[in-house]
C-alpha positions as semicolon CSV with decimal commas, in nm:
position;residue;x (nm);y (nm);z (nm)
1;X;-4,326;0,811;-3,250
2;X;-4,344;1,140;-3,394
3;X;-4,660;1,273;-3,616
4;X;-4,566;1,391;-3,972
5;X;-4,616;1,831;-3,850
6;X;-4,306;1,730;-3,642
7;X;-4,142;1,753;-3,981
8;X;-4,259;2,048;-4,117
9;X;-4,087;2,349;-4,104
10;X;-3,739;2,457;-4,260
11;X;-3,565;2,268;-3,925
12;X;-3,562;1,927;-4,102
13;X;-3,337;1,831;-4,354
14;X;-3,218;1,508;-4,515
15;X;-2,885;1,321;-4,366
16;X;-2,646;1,085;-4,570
17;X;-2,547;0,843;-4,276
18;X;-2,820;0,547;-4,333
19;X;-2,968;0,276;-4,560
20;X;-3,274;0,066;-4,530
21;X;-3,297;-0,290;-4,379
22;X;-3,253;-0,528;-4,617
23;X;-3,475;-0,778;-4,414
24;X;-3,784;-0,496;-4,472
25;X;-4,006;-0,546;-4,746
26;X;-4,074;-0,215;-4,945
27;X;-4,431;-0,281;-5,084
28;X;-4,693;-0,031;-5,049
29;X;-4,851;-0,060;-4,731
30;X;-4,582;-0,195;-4,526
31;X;-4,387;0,014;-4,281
32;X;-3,993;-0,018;-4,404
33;X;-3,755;0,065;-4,127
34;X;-3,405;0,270;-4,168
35;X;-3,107;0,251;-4,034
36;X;-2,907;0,563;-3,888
37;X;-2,591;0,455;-3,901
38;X;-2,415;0,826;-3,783
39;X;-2,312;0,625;-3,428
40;X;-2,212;0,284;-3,318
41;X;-2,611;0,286;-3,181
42;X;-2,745;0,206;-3,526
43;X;-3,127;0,326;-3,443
44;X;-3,356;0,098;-3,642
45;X;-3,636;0,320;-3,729
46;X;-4,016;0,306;-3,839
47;X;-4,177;0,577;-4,041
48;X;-4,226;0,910;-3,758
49;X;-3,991;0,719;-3,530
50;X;-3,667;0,944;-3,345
51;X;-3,384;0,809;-3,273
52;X;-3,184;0,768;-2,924
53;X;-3,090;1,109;-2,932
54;X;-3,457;1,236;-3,057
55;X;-3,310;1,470;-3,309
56;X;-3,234;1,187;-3,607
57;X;-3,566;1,055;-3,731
58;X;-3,767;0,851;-4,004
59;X;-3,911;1,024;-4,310
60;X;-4,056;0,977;-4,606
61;X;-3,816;0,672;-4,644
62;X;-3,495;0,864;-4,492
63;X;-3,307;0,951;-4,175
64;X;-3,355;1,337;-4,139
65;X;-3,222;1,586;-3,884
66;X;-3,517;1,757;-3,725
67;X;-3,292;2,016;-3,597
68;X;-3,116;2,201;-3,893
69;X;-3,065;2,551;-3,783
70;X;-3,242;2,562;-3,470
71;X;-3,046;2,602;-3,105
72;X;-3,095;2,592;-2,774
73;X;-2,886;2,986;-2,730
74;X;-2,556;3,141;-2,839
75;X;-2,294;3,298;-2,618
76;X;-1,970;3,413;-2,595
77;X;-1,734;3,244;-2,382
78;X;-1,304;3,224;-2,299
79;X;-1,202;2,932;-2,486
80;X;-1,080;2,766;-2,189
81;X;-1,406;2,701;-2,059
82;X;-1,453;2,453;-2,346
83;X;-1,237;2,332;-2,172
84;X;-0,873;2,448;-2,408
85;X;-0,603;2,524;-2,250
86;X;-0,359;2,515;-2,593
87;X;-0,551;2,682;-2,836
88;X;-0,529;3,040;-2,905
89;X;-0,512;3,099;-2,491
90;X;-0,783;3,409;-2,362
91;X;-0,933;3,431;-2,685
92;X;-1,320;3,395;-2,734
93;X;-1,553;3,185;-2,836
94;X;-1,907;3,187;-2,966
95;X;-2,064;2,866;-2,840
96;X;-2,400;2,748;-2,916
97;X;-2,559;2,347;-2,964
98;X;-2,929;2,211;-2,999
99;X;-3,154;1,945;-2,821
100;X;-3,058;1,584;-2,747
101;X;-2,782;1,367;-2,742
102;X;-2,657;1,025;-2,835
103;X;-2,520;0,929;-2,521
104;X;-2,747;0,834;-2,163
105;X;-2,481;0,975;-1,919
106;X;-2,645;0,941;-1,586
107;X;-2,446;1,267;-1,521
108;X;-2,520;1,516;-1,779
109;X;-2,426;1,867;-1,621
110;X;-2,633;1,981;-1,961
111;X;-2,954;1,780;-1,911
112;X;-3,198;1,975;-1,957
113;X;-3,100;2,048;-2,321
114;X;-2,907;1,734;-2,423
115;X;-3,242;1,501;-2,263
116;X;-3,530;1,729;-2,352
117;X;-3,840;1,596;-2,497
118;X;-3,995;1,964;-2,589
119;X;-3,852;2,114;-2,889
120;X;-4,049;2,469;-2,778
121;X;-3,752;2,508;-2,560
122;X;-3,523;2,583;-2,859
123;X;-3,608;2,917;-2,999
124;X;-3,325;3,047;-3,132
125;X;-3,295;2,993;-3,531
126;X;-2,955;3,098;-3,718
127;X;-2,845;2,952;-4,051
128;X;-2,441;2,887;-4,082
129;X;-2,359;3,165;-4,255
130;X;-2,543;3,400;-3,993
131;X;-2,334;3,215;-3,674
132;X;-2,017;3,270;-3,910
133;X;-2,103;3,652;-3,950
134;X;-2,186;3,669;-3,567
135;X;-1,859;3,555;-3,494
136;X;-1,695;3,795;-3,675
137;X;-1,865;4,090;-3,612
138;X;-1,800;4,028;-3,257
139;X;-1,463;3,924;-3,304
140;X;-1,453;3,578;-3,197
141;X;-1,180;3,328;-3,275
142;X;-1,360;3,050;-3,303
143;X;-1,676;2,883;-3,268
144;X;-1,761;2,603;-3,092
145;X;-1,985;2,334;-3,098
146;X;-2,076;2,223;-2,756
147;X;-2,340;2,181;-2,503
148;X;-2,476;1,870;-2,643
149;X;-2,267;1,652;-2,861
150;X;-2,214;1,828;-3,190
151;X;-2,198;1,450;-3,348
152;X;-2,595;1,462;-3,358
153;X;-2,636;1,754;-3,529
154;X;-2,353;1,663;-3,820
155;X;-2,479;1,839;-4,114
156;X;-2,576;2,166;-3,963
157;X;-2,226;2,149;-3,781
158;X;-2,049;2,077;-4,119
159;X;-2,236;2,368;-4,316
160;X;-2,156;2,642;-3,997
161;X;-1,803;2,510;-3,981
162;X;-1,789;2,549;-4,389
163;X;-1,932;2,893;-4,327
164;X;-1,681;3,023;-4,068
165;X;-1,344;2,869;-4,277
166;X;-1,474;3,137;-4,523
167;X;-1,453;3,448;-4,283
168;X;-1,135;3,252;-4,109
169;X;-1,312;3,194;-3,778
170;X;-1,183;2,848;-3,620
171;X;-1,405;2,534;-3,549
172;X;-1,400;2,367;-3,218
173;X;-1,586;2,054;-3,145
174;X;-1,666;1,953;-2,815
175;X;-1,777;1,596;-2,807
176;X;-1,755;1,242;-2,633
177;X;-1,633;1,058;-2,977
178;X;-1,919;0,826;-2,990
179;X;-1,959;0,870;-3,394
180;X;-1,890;0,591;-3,651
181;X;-1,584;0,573;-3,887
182;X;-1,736;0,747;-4,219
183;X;-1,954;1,048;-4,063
184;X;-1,617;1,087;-3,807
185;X;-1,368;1,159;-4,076
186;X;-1,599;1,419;-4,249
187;X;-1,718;1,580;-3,912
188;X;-1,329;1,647;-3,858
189;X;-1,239;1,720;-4,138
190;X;-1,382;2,065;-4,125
191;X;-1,283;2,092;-3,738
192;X;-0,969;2,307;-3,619
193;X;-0,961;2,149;-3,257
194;X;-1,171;1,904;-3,044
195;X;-1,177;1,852;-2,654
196;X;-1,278;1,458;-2,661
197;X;-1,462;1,364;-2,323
198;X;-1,305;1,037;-2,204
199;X;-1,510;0,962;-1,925
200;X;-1,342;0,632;-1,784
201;X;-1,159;0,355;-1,917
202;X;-1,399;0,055;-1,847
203;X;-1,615;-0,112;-2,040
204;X;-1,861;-0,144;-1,707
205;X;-1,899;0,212;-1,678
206;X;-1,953;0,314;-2,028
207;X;-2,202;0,050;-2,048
208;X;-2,395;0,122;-1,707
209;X;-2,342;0,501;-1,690
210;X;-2,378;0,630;-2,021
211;X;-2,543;0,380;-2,214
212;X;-2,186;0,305;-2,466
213;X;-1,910;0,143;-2,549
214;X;-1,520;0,254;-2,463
215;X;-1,369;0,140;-2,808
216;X;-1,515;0,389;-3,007
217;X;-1,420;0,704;-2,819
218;X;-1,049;0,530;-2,786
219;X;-1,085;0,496;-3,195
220;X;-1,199;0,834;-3,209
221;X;-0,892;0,949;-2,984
222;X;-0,621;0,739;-3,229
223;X;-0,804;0,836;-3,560
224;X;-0,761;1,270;-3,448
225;X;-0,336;1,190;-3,330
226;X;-0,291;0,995;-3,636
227;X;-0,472;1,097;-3,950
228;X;-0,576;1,473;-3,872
229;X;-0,436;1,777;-3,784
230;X;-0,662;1,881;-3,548
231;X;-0,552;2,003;-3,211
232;X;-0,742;1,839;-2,965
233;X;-0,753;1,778;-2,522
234;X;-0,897;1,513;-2,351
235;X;-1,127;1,551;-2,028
236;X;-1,177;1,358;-1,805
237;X;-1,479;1,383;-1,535
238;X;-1,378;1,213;-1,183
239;X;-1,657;1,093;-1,058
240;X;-1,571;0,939;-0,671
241;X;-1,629;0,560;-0,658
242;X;-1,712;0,501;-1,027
243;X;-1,383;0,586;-1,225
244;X;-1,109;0,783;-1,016
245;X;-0,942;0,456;-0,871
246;X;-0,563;0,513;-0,898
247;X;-0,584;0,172;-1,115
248;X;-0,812;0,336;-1,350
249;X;-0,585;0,647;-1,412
250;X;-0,277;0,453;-1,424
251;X;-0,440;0,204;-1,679
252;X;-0,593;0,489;-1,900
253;X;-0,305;0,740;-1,923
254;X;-0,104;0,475;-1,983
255;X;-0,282;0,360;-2,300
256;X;-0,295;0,777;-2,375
257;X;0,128;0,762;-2,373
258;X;0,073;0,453;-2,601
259;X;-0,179;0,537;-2,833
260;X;-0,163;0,874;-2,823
261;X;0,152;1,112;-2,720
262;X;0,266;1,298;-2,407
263;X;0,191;1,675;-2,575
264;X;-0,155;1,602;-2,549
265;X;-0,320;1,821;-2,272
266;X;-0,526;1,626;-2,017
267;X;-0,767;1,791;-1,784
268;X;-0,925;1,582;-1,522
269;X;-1,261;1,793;-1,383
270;X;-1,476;1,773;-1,033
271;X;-1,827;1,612;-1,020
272;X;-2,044;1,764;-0,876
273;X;-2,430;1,607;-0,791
274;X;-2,659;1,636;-1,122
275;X;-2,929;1,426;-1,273
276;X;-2,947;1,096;-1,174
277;X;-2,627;1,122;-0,913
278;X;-2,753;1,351;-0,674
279;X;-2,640;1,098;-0,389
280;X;-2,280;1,111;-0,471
281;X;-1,997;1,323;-0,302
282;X;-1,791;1,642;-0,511
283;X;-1,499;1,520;-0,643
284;X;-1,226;1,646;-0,348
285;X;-0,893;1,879;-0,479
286;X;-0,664;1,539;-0,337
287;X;-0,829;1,354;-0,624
288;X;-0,768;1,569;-0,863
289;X;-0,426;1,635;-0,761
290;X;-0,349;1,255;-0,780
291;X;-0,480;1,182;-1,116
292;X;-0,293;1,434;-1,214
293;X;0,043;1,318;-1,071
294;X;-0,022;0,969;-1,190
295;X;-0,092;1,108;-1,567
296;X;0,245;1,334;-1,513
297;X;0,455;1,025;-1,392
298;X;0,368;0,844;-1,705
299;X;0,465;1,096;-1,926
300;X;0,177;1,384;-2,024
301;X;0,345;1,726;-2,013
302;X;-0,003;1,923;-1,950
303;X;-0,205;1,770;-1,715
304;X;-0,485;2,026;-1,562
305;X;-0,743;2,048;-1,295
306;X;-1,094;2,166;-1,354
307;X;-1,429;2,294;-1,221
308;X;-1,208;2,384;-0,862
309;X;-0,973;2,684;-0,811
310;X;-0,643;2,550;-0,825
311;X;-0,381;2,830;-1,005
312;X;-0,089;2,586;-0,980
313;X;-0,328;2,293;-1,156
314;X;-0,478;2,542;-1,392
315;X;-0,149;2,665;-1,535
316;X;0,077;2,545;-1,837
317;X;0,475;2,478;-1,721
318;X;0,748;2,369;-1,978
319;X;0,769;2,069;-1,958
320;X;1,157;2,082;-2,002
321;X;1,271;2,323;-1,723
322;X;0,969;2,378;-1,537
323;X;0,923;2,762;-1,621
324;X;0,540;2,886;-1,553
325;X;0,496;2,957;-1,936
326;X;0,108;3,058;-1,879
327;X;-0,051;3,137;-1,512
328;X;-0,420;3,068;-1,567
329;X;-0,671;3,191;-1,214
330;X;-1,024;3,032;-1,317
331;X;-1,052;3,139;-1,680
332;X;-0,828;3,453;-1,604
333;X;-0,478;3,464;-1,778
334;X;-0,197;3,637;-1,551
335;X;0,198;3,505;-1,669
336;X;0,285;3,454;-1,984
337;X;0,637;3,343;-2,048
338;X;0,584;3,260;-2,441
339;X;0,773;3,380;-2,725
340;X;0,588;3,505;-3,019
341;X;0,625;3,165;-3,178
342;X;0,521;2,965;-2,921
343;X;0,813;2,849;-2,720
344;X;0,952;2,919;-2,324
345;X;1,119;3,212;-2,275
346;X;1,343;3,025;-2,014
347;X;1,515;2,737;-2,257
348;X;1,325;2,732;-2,581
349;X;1,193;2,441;-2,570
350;X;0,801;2,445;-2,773
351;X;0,489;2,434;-2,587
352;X;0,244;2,242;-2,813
353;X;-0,026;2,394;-2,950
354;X;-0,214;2,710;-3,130
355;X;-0,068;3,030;-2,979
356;X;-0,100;3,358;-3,117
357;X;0,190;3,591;-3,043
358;X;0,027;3,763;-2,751
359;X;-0,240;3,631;-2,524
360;X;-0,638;3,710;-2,576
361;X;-0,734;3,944;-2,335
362;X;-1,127;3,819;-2,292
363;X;-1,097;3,655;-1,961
364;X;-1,386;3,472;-1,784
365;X;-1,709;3,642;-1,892
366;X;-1,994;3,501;-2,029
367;X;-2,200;3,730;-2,277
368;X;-2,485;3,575;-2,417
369;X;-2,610;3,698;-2,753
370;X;-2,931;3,697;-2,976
371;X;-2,904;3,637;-3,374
């Protein structure tokens, strides 16, 4: 329960994505409980009360977003750390996010911001149309939307990604599709590309290691490839013993060639021991490399590796002749065999996605910066 100067303050603003119970009464003196209904979680809430994700809360007879405007830091980074491998390749992007989250994953690599408690911790204020200017003025592409899920913080995501259409500076989501069907089709709306976490295809696991369900994300995966234009990659974190069985990849890029279509890029990305599994091993290179050959045999043309230094795994090939189109080392760019519209040098054939007619030259760093 919150107290009522949690809400004070120019950080809290009113959100459209909830009604009140119906089996509440409303008469003075009785405490009527809202519904959020932004995610498949559907937070019943009492007057002061947060949500799951602790940034969604109860006020003054509405669901408001305690975090309008406020974020946990801003910094510049390659776009294929988000990660994107087919969307404007080496250029940069200004990345920021806030507190809290709507998912439990036992593995957050980003815990200490997406499952803090103290909202001290997030000092930095910036209203959309100052994150738009920033990433102009330092001649970003795009801005992204990552760190926690950007699903939480829907109307301050909408208003920066309104701001930055206006100075043409791209929107890039970064988020595990856990969002219900009204708030997901205006979140994307205003999005110019996505990278979708799906982080196993079992029910079991969603349910016992991140505290979900597996339809919605595979909703919110179908909904981008068939109503939007979007350009979005999927990622997906092996973790060893809980969803890299060869069964699970063959079963889950097999729905992706299905559902979905072969030109979307797939990374699959190494573990490694955080939060709550600190027992478990690093994902190994072999696993990796298997997941991708199994998503490769059934039909993705970009398949990557990720959080291990692999250049074959980390570069884009045509997939019709084979020709290294883009040599990627870490977030470093070296070959690049694209024409100026976007096809292999080799035998023409197109290599999907946003490419502009040379590559960005920021390469890996990592420049924080103050608004």
């Amino acid at each position: 329960m919150a107290n009522d100067s949690y809400f004070e303050g120019g950080s809290t603003v009113p959100t459209r994505y909830w009604h009140v119970l119906d089996n509440e009464s409303t008469a003075p003196g009785h405490d009527m409980r809202v519904q959020c209904d932004l995610c498949p979680r559907y937070c019943a809430l009492k007057p002061g009360q947060r949500g799951f994700c602790y940034v969604r809360a109860s006020h003054n007879g509405q669901v408001v977003l305690t975090t309008y405007g406020r974020s946990s830091g801003f910094c510049i980074d390659p776009i294929e750390k988000k990660p994107l491998n087919h969307f404007y390749p080496g250029s940069s992007v200004l990345s920021f996010g806030t507190a809290g989250c709507n998912l439990g994953c036992k593995f957050c690599q980003n815990w200490d911001s997406t499952k803090s408690r103290e909202m001290d911790k997030m000092m930095s204020f910036a209203s959309p149309e100052q994150i738009a200017r920033a990433a102009q003025e330092h001649q970003c592409k795009s801005v992204a939307y990552t760190y926690n899920d950007p699903v939480i913080f829907h109307e301050y995501a909408l208003d920066v990604a309104h701001a930055c259409r206006e100075r043409d500076i791209k929107s890039v989501a970064v988020t595990a599709g856990y969002i219900c069907d009204a708030p997901r089709e205006e979140f994307f709306s205003v999005m110019d590309a996505a990278n979708v976490d799906l982080k196993a295809f079992s029910e079991e696991f969603y349910k016992k290691q991140t505290g979900s369900h597996l339809q919605t994300v595979l909703e919110t995966l179908e909904y981008l490839y068939h109503h939007t234009d979007v350009w979005f990659e999927i990622t997906t974190l092996l973790i060893p013993g809980l969803n890299d069985s060869v069964a699970e990849i063959e079963a889950m890029t097999q729905w992706g060639i299905e559902h979905l279509g072969p030109e979307v890029p797939w990374h699959f990305t190494a573990f490694h021991p955080d939060y709550k599994l600190t027992t478990l091993p690093p994902t190994s290179l072999d696993s990796l490399l298997r997941a991708r050959d199994i998503a490769k045999q059934n039909g993705f043309y970009y398949v990557y590796s990720g959080n291990v230094h692999d250049k074959q795994s980390g570069s884009t090939f045509c997939y019709h002749c084979g020709q290294e189109l883009i040599g990627r080392d870490w977030y470093e760019l070296s070959e690049w065999h694209l024409t100026a519209d976007g096809h292999c040098r080799q035998c023409g054939s197109k290599c999907h996605g946003h490419f502009d007619p040379q590559p960005g030259q920021w390469g890996s760093r990592r420049q924080p910066v103050s608004l």
